[in-house]
N, C-alpha and C positions, 0 to 999 in steps of 0.2 A: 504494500500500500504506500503509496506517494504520501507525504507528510505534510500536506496542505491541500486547503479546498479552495476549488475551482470555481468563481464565483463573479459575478458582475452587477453592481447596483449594492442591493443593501441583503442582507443576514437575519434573517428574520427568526428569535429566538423563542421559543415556548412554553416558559416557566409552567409545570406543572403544580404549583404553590411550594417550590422548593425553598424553603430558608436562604435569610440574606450571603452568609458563608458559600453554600453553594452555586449561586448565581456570580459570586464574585471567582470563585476557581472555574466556571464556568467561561467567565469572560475571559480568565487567563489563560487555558487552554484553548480555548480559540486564537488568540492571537499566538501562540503555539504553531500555530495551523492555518498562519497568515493573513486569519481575517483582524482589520484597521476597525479599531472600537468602535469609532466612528460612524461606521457600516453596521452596528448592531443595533437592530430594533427590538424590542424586549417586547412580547404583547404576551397578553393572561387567556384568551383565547384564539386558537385560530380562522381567525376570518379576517378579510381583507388583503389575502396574499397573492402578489401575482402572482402568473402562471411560468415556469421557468425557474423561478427565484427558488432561493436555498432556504430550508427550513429548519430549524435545529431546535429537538425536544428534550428539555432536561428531564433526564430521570436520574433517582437518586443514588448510583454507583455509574453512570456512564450519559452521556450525549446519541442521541441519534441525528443522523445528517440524510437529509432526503433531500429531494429536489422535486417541486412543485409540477406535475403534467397537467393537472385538469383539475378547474375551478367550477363546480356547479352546485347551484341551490343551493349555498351554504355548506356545501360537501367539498372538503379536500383529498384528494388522489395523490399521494405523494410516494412513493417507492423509494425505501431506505438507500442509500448508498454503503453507507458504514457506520460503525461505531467507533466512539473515542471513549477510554475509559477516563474516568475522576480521580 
């Protein structure tokens, strides 16, 4: 596995209600993995994400990294890429 994610525009992350600690080794290991803080948009549910765009769901021992294909009626299609663990 390449050591960085492949990505354009912004990072769109999913706090699961993970504690503040978490979200912060969260954003560290992302920038680990080349994403610019910057580029991190922190939402509490998923809706609103383009199509295309990189999705990333905290859970609490690892990250999942999908990538957005289809947006409908409130339903996200995302198919994992990988995991990073915590």
């Amino acid at each position: 596995m390449e050591n960085k994610i492949n990505y354009v525009g912004k990072i769109f992350v999913y706090n699961t209600g993970m504690p503040e600690d978490t979200i912060k080794a969260t954003r560290r290991k992302l920038e680990e993995f080349g994403v610019d803080q910057n580029d991190i948009v922190m939402i509490e549910l998923p809706e609103g994400i383009p199509e295309g765009s990189i999705m990333v769901t905290i859970w609490p021992h690892y990250l999942s990294v999908a990538k957005v294909k289809l947006v409908r009626d409130g339903s996200i299609y995302a198919p994992q890429l990988f995991n990073i663990e915590l």
